[in-house]
PDB file of N, CA, C and O in Angstrom, chain B, residues numbered from 101:
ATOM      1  N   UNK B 101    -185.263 -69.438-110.533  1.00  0.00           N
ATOM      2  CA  UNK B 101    -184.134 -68.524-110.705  1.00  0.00           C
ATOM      3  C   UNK B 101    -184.574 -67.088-110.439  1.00  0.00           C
ATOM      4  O   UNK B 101    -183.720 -66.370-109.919  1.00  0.00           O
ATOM      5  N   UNK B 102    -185.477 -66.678-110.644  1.00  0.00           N
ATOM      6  CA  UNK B 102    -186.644 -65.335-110.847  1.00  0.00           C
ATOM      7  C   UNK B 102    -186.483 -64.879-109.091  1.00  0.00           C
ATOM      8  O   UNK B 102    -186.021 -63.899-108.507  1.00  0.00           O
ATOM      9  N   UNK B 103    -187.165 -66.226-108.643  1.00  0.00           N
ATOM     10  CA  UNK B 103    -186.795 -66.076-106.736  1.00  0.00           C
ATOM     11  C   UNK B 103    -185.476 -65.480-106.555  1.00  0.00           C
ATOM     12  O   UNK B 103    -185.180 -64.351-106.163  1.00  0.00           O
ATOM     13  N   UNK B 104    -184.941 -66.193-106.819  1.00  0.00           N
ATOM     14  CA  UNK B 104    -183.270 -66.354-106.492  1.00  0.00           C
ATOM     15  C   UNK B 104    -182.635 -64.988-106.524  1.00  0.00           C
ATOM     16  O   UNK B 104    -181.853 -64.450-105.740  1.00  0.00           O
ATOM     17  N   UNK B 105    -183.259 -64.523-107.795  1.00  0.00           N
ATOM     18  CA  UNK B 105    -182.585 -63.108-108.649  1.00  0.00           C
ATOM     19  C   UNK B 105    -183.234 -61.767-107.480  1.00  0.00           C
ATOM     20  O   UNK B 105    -182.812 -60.611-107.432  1.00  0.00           O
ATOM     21  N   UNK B 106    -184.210 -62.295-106.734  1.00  0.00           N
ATOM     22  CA  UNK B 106    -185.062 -61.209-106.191  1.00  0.00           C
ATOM     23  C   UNK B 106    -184.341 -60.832-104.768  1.00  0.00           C
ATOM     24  O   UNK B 106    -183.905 -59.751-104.372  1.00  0.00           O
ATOM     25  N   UNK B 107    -184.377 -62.084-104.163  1.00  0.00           N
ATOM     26  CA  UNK B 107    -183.830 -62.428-103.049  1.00  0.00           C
ATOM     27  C   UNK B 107    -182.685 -61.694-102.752  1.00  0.00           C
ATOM     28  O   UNK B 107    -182.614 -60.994-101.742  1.00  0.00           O
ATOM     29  N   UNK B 108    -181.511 -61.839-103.804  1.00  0.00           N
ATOM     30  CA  UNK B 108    -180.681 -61.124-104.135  1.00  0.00           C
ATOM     31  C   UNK B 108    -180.263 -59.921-103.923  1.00  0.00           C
ATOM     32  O   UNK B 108    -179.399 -59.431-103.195  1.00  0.00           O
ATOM     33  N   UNK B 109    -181.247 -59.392-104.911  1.00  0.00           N
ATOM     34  CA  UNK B 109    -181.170 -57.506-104.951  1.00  0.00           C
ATOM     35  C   UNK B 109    -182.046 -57.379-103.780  1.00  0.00           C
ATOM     36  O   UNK B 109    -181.945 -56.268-103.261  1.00  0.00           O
ATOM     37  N   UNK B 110    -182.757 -58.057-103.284  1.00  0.00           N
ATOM     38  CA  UNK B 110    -183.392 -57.360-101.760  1.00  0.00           C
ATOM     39  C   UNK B 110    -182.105 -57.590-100.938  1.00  0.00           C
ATOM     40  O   UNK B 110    -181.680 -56.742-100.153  1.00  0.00           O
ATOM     41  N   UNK B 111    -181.698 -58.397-101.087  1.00  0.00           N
ATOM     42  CA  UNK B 111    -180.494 -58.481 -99.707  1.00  0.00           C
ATOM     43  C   UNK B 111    -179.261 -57.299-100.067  1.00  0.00           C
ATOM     44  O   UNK B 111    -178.733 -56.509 -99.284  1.00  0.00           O
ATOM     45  N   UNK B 112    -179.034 -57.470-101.417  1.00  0.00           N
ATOM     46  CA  UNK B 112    -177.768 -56.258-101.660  1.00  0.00           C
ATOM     47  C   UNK B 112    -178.565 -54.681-101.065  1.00  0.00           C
ATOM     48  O   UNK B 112    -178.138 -53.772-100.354  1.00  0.00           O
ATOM     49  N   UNK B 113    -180.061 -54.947-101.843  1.00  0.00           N
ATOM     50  CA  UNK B 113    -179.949 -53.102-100.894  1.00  0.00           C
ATOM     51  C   UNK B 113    -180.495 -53.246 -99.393  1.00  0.00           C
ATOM     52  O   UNK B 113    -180.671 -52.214 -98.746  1.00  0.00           O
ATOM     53  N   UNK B 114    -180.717 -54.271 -98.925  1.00  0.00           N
ATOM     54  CA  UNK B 114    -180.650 -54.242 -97.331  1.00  0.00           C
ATOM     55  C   UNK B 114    -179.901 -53.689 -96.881  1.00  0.00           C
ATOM     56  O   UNK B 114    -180.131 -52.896 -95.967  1.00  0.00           O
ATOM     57  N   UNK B 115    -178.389 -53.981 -97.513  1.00  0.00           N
ATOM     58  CA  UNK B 115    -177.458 -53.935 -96.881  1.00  0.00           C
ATOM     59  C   UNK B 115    -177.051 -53.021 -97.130  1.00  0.00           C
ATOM     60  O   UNK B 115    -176.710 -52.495 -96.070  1.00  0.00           O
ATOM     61  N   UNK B 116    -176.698 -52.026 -98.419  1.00  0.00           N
ATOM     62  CA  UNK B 116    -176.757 -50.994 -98.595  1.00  0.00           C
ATOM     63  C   UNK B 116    -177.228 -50.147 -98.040  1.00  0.00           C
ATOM     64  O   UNK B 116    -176.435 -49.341 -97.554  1.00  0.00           O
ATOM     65  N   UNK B 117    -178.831 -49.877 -97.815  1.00  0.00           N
ATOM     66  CA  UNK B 117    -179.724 -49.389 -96.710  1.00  0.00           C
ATOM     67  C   UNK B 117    -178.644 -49.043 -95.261  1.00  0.00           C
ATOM     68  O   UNK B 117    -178.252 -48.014 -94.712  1.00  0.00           O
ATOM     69  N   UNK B 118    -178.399 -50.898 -94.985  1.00  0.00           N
ATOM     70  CA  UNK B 118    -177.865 -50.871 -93.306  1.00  0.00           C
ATOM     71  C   UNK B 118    -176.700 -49.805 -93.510  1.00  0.00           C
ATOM     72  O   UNK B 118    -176.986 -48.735 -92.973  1.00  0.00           O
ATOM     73  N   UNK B 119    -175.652 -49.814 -94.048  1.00  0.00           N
ATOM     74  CA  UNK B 119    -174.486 -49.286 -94.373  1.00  0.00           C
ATOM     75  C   UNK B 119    -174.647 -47.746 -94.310  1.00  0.00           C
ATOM     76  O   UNK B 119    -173.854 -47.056 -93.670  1.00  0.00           O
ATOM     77  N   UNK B 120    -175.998 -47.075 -95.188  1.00  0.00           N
ATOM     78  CA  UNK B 120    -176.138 -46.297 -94.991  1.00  0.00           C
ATOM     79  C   UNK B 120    -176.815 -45.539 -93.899  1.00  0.00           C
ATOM     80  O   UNK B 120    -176.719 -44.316 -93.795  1.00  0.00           O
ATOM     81  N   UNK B 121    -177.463 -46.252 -93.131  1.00  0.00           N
ATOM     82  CA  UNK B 121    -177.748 -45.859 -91.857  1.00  0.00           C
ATOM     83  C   UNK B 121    -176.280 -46.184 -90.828  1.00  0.00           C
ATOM     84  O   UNK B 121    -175.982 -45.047 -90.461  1.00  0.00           O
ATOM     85  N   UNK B 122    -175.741 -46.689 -90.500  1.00  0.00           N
ATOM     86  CA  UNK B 122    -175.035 -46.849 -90.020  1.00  0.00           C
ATOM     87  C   UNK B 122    -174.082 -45.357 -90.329  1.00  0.00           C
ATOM     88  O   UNK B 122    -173.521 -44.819 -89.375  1.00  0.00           O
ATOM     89  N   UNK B 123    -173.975 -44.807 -91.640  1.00  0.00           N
ATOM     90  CA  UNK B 123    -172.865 -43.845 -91.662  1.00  0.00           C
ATOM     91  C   UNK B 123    -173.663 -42.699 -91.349  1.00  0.00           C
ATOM     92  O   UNK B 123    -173.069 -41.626 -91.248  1.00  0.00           O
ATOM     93  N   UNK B 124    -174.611 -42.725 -91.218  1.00  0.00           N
ATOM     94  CA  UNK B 124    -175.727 -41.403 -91.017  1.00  0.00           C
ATOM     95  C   UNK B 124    -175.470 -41.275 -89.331  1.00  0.00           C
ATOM     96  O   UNK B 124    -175.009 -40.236 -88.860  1.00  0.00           O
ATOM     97  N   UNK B 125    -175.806 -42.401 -88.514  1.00  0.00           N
ATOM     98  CA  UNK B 125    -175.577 -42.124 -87.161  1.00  0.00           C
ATOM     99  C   UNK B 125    -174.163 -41.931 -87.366  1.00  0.00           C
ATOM    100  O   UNK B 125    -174.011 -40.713 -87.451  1.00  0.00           O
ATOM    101  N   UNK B 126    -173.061 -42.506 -87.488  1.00  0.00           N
ATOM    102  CA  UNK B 126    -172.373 -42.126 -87.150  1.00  0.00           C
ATOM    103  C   UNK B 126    -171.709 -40.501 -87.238  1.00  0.00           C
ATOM    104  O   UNK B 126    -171.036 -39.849 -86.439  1.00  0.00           O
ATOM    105  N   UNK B 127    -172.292 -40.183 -88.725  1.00  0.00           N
ATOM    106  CA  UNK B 127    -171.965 -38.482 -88.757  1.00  0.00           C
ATOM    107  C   UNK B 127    -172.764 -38.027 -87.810  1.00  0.00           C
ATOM    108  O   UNK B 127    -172.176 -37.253 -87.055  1.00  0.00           O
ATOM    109  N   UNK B 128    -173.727 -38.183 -87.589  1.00  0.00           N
ATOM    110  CA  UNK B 128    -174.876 -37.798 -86.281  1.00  0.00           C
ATOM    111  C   UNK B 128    -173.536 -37.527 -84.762  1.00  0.00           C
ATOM    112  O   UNK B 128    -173.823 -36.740 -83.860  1.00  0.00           O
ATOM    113  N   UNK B 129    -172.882 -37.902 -84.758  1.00  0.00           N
ATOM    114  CA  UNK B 129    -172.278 -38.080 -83.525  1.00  0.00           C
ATOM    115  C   UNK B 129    -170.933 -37.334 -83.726  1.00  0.00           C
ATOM    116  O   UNK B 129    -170.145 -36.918 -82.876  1.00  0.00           O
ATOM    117  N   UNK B 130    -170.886 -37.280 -85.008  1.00  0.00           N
ATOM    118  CA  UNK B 130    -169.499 -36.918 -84.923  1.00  0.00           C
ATOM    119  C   UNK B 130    -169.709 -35.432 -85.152  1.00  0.00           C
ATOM    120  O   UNK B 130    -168.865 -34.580 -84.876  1.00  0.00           O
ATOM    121  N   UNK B 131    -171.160 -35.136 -85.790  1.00  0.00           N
ATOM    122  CA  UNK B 131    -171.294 -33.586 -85.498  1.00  0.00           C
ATOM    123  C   UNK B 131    -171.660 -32.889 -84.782  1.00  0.00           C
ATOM    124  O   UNK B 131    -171.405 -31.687 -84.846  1.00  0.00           O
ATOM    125  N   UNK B 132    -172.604 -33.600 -83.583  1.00  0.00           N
ATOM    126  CA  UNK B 132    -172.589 -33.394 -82.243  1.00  0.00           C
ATOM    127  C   UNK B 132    -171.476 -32.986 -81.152  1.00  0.00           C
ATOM    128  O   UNK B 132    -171.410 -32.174 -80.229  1.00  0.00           O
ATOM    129  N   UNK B 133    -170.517 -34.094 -81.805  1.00  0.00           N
ATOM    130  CA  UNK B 133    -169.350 -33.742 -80.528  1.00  0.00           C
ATOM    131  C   UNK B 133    -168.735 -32.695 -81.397  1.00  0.00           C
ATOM    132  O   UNK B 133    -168.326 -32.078 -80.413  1.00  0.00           O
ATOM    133  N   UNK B 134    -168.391 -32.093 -82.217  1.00  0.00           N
ATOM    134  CA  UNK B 134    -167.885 -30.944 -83.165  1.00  0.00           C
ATOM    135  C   UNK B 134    -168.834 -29.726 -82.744  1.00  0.00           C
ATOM    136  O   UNK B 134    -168.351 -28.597 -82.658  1.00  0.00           O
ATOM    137  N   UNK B 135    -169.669 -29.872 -82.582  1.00  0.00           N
ATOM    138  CA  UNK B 135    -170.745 -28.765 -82.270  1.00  0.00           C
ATOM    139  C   UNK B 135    -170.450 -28.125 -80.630  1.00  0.00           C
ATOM    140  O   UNK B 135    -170.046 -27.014 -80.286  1.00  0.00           O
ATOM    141  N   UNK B 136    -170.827 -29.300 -79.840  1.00  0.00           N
ATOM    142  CA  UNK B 136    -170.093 -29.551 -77.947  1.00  0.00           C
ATOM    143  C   UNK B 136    -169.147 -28.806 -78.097  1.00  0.00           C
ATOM    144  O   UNK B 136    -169.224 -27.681 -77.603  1.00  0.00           O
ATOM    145  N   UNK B 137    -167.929 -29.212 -78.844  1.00  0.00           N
ATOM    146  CA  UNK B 137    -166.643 -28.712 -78.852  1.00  0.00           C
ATOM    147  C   UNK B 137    -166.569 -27.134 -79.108  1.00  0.00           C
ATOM    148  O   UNK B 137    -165.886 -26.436 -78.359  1.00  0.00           O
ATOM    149  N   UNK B 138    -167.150 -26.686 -79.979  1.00  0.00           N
ATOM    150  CA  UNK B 138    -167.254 -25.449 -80.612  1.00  0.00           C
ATOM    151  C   UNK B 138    -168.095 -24.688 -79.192  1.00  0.00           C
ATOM    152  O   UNK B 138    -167.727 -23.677 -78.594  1.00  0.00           O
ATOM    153  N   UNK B 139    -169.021 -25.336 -78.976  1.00  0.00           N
ATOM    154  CA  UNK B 139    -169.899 -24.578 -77.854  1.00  0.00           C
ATOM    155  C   UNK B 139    -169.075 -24.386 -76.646  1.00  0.00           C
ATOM    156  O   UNK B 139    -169.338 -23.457 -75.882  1.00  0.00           O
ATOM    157  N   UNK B 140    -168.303 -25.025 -76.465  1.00  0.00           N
ATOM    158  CA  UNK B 140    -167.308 -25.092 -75.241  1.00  0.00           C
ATOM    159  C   UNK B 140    -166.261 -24.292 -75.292  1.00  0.00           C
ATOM    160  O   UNK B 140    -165.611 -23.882 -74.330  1.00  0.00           O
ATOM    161  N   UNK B 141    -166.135 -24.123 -76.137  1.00  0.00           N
ATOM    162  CA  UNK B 141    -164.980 -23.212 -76.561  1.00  0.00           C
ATOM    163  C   UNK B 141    -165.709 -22.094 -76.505  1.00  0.00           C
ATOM    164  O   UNK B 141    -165.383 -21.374 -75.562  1.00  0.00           O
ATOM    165  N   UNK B 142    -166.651 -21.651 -77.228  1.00  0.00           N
ATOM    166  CA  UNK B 142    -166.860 -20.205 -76.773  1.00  0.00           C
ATOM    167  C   UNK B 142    -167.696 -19.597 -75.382  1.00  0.00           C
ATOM    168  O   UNK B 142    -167.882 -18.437 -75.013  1.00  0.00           O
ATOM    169  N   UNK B 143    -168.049 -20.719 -74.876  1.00  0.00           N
ATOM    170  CA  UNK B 143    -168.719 -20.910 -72.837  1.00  0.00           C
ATOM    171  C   UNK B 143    -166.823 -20.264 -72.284  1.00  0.00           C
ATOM    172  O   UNK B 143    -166.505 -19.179 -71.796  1.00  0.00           O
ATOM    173  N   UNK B 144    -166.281 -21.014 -72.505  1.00  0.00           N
ATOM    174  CA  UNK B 144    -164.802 -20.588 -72.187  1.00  0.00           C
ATOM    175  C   UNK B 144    -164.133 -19.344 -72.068  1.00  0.00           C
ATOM    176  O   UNK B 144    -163.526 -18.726 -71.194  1.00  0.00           O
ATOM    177  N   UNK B 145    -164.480 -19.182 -73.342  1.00  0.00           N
ATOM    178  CA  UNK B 145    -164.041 -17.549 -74.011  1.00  0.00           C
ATOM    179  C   UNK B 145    -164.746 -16.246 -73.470  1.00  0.00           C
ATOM    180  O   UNK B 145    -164.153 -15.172 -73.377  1.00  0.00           O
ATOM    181  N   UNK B 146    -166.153 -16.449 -73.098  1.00  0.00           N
ATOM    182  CA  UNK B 146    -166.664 -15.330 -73.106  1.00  0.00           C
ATOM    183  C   UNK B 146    -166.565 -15.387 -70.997  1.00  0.00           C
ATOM    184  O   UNK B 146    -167.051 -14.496 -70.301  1.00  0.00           O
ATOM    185  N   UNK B 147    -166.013 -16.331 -70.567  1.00  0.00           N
ATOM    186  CA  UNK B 147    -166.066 -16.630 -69.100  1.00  0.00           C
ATOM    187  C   UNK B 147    -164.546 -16.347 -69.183  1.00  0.00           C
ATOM    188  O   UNK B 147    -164.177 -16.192 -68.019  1.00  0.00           O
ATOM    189  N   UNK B 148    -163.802 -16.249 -69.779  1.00  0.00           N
ATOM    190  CA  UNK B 148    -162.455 -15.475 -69.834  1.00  0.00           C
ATOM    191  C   UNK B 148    -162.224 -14.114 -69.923  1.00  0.00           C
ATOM    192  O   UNK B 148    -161.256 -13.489 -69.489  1.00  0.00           O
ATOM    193  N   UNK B 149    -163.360 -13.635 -70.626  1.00  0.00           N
ATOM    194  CA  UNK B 149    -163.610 -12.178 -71.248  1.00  0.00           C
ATOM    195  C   UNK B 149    -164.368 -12.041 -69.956  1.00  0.00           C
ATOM    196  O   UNK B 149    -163.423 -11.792 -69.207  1.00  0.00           O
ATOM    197  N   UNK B 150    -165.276 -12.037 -69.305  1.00  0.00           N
ATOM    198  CA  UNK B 150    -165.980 -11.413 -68.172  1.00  0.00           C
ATOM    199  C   UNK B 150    -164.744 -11.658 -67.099  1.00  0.00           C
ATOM    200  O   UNK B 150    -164.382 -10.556 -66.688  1.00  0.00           O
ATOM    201  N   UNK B 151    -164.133 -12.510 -66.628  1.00  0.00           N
ATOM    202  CA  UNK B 151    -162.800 -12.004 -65.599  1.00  0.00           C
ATOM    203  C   UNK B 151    -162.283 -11.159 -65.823  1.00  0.00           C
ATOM    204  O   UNK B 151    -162.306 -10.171 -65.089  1.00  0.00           O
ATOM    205  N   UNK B 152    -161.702 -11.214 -66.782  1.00  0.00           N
ATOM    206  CA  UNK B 152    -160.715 -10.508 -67.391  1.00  0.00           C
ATOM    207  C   UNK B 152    -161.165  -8.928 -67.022  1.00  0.00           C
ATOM    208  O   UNK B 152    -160.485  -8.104 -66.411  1.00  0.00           O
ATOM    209  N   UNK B 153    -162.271  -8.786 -67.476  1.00  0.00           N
ATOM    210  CA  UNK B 153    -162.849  -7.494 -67.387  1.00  0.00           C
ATOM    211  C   UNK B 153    -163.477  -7.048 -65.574  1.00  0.00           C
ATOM    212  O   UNK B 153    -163.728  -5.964 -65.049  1.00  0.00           O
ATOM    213  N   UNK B 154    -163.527  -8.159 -65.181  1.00  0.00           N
ATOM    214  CA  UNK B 154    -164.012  -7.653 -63.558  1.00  0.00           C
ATOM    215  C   UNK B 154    -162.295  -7.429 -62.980  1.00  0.00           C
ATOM    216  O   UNK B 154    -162.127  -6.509 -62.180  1.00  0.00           O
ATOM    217  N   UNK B 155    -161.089  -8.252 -63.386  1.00  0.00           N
ATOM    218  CA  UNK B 155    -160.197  -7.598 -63.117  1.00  0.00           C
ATOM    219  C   UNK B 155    -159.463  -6.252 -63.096  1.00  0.00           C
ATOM    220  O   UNK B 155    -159.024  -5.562 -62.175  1.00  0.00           O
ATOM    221  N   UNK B 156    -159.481  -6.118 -64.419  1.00  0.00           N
ATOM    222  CA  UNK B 156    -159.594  -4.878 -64.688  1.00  0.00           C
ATOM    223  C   UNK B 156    -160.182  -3.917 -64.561  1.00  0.00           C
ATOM    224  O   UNK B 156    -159.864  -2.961 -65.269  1.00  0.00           O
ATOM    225  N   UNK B 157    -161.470  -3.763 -63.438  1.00  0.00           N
ATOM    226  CA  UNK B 157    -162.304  -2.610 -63.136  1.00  0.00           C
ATOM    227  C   UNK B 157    -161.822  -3.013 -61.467  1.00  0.00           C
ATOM    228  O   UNK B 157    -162.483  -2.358 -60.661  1.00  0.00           O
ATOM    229  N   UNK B 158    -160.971  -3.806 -60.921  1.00  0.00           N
ATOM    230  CA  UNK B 158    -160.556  -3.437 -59.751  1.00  0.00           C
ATOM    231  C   UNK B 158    -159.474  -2.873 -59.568  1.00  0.00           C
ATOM    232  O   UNK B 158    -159.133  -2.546 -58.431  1.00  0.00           O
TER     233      UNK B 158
END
């Protein structure tokens, strides 16, 4: 039974473990593309702001 009982709690926090890796990559990715996004947005902005301004000096 001692086996049995061990076996057990190794498999519940395996899985626990897996679960928690699993949500780790996934925030991994989801703050990556949040980050991209943010970076893109201001690559955008400041390439809006330099036209803008070569227009205006013609």
């Amino acid at each position: 039974i001692a086996l049995d009982l061990r076996a057990s709690e190794h498999s519940a926090r395996m899985v626990a473990m897996k679960n928690a890796t699993d949500n780790a990559k996934q925030l991994v990715k989801d703050l990556t593309l949040e980050y991209n996004k943010a970076r893109q947005a201001s690559i955008t902005t400041e390439l809006l702001e330099i036209t803008t301004a070569q227009l205006a000096l013609q």
